[in-house]
N, C-alpha and C positions, 0 to 999 in steps of 0.2 A: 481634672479640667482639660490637660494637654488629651488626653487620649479621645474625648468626646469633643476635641475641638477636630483632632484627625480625622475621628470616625466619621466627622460630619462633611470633609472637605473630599472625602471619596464616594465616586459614585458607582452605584452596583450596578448591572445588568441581566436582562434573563438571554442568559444560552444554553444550546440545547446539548445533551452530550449523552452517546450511546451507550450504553450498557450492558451485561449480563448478568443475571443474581444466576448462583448456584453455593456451594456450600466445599469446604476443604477441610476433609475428616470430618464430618461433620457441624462445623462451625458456616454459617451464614455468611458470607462476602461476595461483594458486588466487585466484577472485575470490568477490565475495557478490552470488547474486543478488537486488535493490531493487529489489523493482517499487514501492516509494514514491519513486524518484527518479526523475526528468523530464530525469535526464544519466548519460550513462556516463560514470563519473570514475576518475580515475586518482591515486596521491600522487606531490605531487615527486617521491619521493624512488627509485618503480621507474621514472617516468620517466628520471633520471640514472640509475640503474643500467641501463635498455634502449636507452643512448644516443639519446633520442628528443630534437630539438629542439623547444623550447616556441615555438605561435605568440602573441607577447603581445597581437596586434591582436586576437585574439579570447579576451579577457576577460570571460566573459560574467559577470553579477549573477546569482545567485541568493537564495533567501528558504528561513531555517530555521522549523522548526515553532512557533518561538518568536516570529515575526514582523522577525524580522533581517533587514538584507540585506546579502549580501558577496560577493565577487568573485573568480573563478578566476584562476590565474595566467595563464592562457589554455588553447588545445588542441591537442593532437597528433594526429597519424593513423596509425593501427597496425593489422596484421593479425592478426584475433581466431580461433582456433582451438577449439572443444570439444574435449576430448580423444579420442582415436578415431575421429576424423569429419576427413573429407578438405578439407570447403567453408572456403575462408578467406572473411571479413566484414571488409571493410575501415569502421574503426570510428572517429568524432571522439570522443577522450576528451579531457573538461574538466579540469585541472590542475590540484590543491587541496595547501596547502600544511597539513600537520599533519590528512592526513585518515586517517581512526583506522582505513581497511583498503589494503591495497597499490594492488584496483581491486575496483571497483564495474560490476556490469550493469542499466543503466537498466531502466525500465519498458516501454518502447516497443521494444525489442531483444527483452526476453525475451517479449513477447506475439507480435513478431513471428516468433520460430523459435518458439514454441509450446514455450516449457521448458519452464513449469508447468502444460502438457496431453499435447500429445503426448509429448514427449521431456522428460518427466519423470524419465527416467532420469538422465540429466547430471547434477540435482543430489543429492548426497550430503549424510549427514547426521552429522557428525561429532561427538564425545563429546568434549571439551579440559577442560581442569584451568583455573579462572577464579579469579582474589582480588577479582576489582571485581563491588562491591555495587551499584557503577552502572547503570542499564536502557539500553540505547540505543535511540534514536530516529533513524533515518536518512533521514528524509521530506526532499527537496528539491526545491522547487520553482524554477521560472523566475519572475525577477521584472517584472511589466507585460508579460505575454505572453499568450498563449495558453495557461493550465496545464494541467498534465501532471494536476495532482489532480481534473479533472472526471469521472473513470469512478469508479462508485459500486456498492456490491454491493446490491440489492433485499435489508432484509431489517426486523426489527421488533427494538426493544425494548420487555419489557413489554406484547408487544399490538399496538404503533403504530409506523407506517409512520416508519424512517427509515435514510437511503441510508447504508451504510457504506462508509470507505476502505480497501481492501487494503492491506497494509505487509506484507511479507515482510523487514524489517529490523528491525519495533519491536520489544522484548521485552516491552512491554504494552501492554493495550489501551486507548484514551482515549479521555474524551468534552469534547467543551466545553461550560463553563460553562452559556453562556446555553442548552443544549440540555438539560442534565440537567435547568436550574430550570423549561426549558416541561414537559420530560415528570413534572415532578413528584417526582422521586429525591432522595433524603436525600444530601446529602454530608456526608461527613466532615471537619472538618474540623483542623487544629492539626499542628503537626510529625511527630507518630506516623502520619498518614495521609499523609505528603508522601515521595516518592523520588526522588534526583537522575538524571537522565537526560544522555546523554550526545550531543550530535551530530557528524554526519558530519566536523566540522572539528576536534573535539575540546571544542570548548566547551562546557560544561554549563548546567545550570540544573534547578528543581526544578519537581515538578508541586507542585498547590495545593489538593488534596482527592482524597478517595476517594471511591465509588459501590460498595456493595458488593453481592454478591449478584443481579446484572441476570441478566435472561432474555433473551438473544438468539437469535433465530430467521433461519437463514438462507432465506432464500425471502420468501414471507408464505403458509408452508403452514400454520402452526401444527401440524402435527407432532411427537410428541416425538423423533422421531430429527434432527431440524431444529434443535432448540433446547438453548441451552447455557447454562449459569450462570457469568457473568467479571465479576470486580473491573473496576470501571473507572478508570483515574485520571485526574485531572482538570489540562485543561489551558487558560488563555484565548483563547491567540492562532492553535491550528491553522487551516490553511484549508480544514478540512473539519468534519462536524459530528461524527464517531465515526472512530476510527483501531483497524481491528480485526488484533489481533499476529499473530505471522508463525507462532506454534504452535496457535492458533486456524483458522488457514488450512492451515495443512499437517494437522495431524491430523486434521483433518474432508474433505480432498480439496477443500477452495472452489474452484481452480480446475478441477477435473475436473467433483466433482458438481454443482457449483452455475455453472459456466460460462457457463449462458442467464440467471443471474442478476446479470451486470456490465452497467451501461448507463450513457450517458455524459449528464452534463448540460448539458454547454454544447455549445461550436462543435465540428461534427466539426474533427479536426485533418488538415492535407495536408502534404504530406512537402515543399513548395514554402511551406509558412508555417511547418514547425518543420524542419529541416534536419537536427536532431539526430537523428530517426527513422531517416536514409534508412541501409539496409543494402545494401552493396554484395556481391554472393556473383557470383566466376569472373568480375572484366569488368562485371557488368551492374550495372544501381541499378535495387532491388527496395524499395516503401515500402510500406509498413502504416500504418494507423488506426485507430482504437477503435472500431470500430460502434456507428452509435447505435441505441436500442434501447429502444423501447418498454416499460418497466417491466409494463405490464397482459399484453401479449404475452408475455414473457418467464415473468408465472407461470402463465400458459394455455399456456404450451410444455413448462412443468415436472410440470404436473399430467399432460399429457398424456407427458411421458419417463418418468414414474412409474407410469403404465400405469390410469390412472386412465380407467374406461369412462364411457361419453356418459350413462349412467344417474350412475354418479356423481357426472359432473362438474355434471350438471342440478339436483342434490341444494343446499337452501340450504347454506349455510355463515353463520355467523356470522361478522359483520364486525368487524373486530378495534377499528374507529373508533366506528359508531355501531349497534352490535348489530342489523345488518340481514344482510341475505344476500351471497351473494358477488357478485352487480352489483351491490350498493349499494357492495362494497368497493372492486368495479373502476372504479368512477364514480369512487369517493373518490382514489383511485391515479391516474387518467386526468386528473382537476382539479387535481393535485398538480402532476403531471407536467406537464401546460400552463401552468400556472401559473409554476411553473418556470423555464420559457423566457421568458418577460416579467417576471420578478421580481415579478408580481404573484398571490400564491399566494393559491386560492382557500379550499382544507381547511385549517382555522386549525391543525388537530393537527398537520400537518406545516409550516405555514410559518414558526416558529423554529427546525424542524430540518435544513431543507434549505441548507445553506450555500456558497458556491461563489466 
């Protein structure tokens, strides 16, 4: 009677949550594609059930959005299947114990088969009945490494230059602190503006204000088919400066349309300094990188996919920093960007927002 009096006082919901089927050694599982993870991870718990041996010499640290650091049980190697598709991907997945999805597809995997461009088909978008009020957050980075969280998407809020993180795991979007108080945004703040989120291991914690009503622009076209209106929620310790969700990014095609607008800040990475990249298909070992990529270039590539003539592009534009034209802006973007790489940032409008 107690448990059908429970059952009855919770109310379900449909949300929508993306997926991939494919198969690991041949066994059927549906994993989530994370491109905010820096690891393909897997739980204890289909490890024992895919009779996989755990190696525990490799226990790697990783760091949650919360500034934690914690430690896989180590990594297995398994053959990764898409469903329908011939090419097996011999794969290191990291071993988490109490991790809240069966398995996980890193960042660096899915940029490299091109899920969320080309073969965009793979992932599915499925409709499930949910009782948790919880948001998750499934951002994982490597801790004292090389991170995985240095590719950034070109884009503004409010006007002003500032790189966002793709998360195809968050279910909202976040900015930190010290980013919302340089651009000048009201937060909210007291328990009524705070949501507890949930990470990759299971353990929670709460955000610590709202930002409501933000204008985000992806590019820096200033377009209104570009730009979006999103809550932000507010968190201290991410290691990036804006964490933009995964239905932000899927419903607008980020990585389709906006694809010349990922560029990376820090070191290119090499598949011989993060290991965890390397995809092996039929025999061979095949690695990927994140390009790096010029921010200025990237929206002189976009103006120009947009079909924008040499008459146009000649046209001033108002600069979103300091109401000059669009070389004033590209200067402004170009000084950011150099800046950047020395930690010594020149454009004061972005150098509390650029964080890395």
């Amino acid at each position: 009677m107690a448990d059908n009096s429970i059952q009855g006082s919770i109310q379900s919901t449909d949300v929508r949550q993306l997926h991939v089927h494919g198969s690991i050694n041949g066994m059927a599982v549906t994993a989530i594609p994370d491109f905010g993870s820096g690891f393909d991870i897997m739980s204890a718990e289909t490890a024992q059930l895919h009779g996989l041996t755990v190696n525990r010499l490799q226990a790697h640290s990783y760091t949650l959005p919360s500034g934690k650091v914690k430690q896989f049980l180590g990594t297995v190697t398994a053959q990764w299947r898409f469903n329908g598709e011939g090419t097996p991907y011999a794969r290191t997945f990291h071993i988490l114990q109490g991790c809240v999805h069966p398995v996980l597809l890193g960042k660096e995997f899915l940029r490299a088969t091109e899920t969320f461009s080309r073969h965009v088909q793979r992932i599915k978008v499925a409709i499930v009945k949910s009782i948790r009020s919880i948001r998750r957050l499934l951002l994982v980075d490597h801790f004292k490494s090389i991170t995985q969280t240095n590719e950034r998407m070109l884009g503004l809020i409010n006007g002003r230059p500032v790189p966002g993180f793709a998360d195809t795991c968050s279910d909202i979007s976040i900015i930190k602190r010290s980013v919302a108080r340089t651009l000048g945004l009201n937060i909210l703040e007291g328990p009524a503006h705070r949501v507890e989120v949930e990470f990759v291991d299971g353990s929670r914690a709460f955000t610590t204000g709202l930002v409501k009503n933000v204008q985000w622009c992806f590019s820096a076209s200033l377009s209104p088919k570009d730009m979006h209106v999103v809550d932000f929620h507010i968190m201290d310790d991410i290691p990036c400066a804006v964490i933009l969700d995964k239905w932000l990014l899927w419903d607008n095609r980020a990585f389709i349309d906006y694809s010349d607008c990922f560029f990376d800040v820090g070191i290119q990475k090499t598949a011989e300094l993060d290991p965890v990249c390397l995809i092996q298909v039929k025999g061979s070992s095949k690695s990927t990188a994140a390009a790096v990529v010029d921010p200025v270039e990237a929206e002189v590539a976009r103006r120009a996919k947009a079909g924008m003539g040499s008459e146009q592009a000649a046209t001033p534009r108002p600069c979103c920093l300091h109401g000059g034209t669009i070389e004033s802006f590209g200067s402004c973007i170009r000084a950011a960007w150099d800046g950047a790489q020395s930690k010594l940032v020149t454009c004061k409008s972005w150098a509390e927002t650029i964080s890395t």
